[in-house]
C-alpha positions as CSV (number, residue, x, y, z in Angstrom):
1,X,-2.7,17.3,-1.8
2,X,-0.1,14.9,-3.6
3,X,0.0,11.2,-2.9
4,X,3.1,9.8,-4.9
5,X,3.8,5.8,-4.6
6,X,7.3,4.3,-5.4
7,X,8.8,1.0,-5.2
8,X,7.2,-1.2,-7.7
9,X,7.9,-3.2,-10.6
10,X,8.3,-7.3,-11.8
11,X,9.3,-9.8,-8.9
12,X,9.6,-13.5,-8.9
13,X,7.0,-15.7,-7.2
14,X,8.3,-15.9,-3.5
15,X,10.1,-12.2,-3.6
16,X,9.6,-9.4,-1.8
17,X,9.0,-5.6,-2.4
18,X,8.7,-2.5,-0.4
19,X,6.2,-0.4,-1.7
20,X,6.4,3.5,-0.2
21,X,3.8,6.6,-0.4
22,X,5.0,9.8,0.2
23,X,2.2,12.4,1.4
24,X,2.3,16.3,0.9
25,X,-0.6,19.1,1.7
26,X,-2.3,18.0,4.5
27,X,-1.6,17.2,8.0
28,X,-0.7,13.3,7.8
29,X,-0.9,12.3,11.2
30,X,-4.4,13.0,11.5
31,X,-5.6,10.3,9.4
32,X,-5.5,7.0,8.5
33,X,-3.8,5.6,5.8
34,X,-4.8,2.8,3.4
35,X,-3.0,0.7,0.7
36,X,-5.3,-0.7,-1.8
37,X,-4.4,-2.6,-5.5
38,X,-6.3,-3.7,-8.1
39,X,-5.5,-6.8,-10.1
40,X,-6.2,-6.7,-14.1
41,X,-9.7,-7.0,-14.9
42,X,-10.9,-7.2,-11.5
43,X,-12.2,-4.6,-8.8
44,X,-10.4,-3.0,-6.5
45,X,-9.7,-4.3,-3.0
46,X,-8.5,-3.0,0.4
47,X,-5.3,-4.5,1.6
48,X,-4.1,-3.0,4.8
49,X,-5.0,0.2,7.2
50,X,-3.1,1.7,9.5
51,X,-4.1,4.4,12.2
52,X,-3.3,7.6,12.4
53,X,-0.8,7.1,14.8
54,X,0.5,3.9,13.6
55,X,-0.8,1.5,17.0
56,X,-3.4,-0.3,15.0
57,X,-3.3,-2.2,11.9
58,X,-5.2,-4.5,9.9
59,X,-5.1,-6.8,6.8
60,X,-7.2,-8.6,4.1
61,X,-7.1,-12.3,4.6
62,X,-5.4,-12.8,1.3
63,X,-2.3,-10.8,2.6
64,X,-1.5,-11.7,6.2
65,X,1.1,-12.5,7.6
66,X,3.3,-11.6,4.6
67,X,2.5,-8.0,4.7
68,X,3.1,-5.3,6.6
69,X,2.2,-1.6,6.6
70,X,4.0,0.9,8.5
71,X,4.0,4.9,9.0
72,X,6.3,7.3,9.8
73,X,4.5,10.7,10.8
74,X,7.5,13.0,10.4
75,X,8.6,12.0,7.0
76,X,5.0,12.1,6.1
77,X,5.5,8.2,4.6
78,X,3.4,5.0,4.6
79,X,5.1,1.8,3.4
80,X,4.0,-1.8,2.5
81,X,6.6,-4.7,2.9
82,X,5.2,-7.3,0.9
83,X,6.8,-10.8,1.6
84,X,6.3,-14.3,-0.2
85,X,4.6,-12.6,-3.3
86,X,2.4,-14.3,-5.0
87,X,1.2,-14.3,-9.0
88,X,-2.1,-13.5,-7.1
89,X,-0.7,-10.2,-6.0
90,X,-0.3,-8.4,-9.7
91,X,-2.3,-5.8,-9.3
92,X,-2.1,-1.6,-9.1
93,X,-1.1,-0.7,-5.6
94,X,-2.5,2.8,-4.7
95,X,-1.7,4.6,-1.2
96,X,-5.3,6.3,-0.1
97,X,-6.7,8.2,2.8
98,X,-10.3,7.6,1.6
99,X,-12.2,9.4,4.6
100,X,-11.0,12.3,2.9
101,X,-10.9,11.2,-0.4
102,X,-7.3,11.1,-1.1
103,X,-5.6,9.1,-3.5
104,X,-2.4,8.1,-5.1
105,X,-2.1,7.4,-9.1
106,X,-0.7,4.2,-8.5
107,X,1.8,1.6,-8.8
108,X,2.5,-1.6,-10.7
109,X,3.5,-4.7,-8.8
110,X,4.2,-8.1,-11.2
111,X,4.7,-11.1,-9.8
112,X,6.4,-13.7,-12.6
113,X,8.6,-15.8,-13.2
C-alpha cells in the first residue's frame, strides 16, 4: 500500500495550492479518504473527508469554504484545492484512509510572505 502526496511548497498569504495523493495497492474506491496536516509544534488535525464515492464531503471549520477535496476513482487520486491560504495553514499535509490505517509520508505547505 503506497500513499505518495505531491503539490506542496512556500505560497504567499492569500495564494492557492493543489495538493494531490496518489493511491496504489488497494482497492481505492472502497474507502474513504482523509486529508489531514499538522502545523509545527502542534497536534495533528483532520481537515477534510470525502466518501468513497466522492457524493459526501466535509470540512474543519478552520478550512471552509476555501477548501475543497475531490476524488477521482479511476486514477486512484484525492486532491485538496486550498484557496485564500493563510499563515495558519503551515503545517504537514498527509493524504490518509485511517479506517484502515493507511497513510501518506507527507507534504510541506508554507504560507509567507
Amino acid at each position: 500500500v503506497q500513499l505518495v502526496e505531491s503539490g506542496g511548497g512556500l505560497v504567499q498569504p492569500g495564494g492557492s495550492l493543489r495538493l494531490s495523493c496518489a493511491a496504489s495497492g488497494f482497492t481505492f474506491s472502497r474507502y474513504a479518504m482523509y486529508w489531514y496536516r499538522q502545523p509545527p509544534g502542534k497536534e495533528r488535525e483532520w481537515v477534510a473527508f470525502i466518501s468513497g464515492a466522492g457524493s459526501n464531503t466535509q470540512y474543519a471549520d478552520s478550512v471552509k469554504g476555501r477548501f475543497t477535496i475531490s476524488r477521482d476513482n479511476a486514477k486512484n487520486t484525492v486532491d485538496l484545492q486550498m484557496n485564500s491560504l493563510r499563515p495558519e495553514d503551515t503545517a504537514v499535509y498527509s493524504c490518509a484512509a485511517p479506517v484502515m490505517n493507511y497513510w501518506g509520508k507527507g507534504i510541506l505547505v508554507t504560507v509567507s510572505s
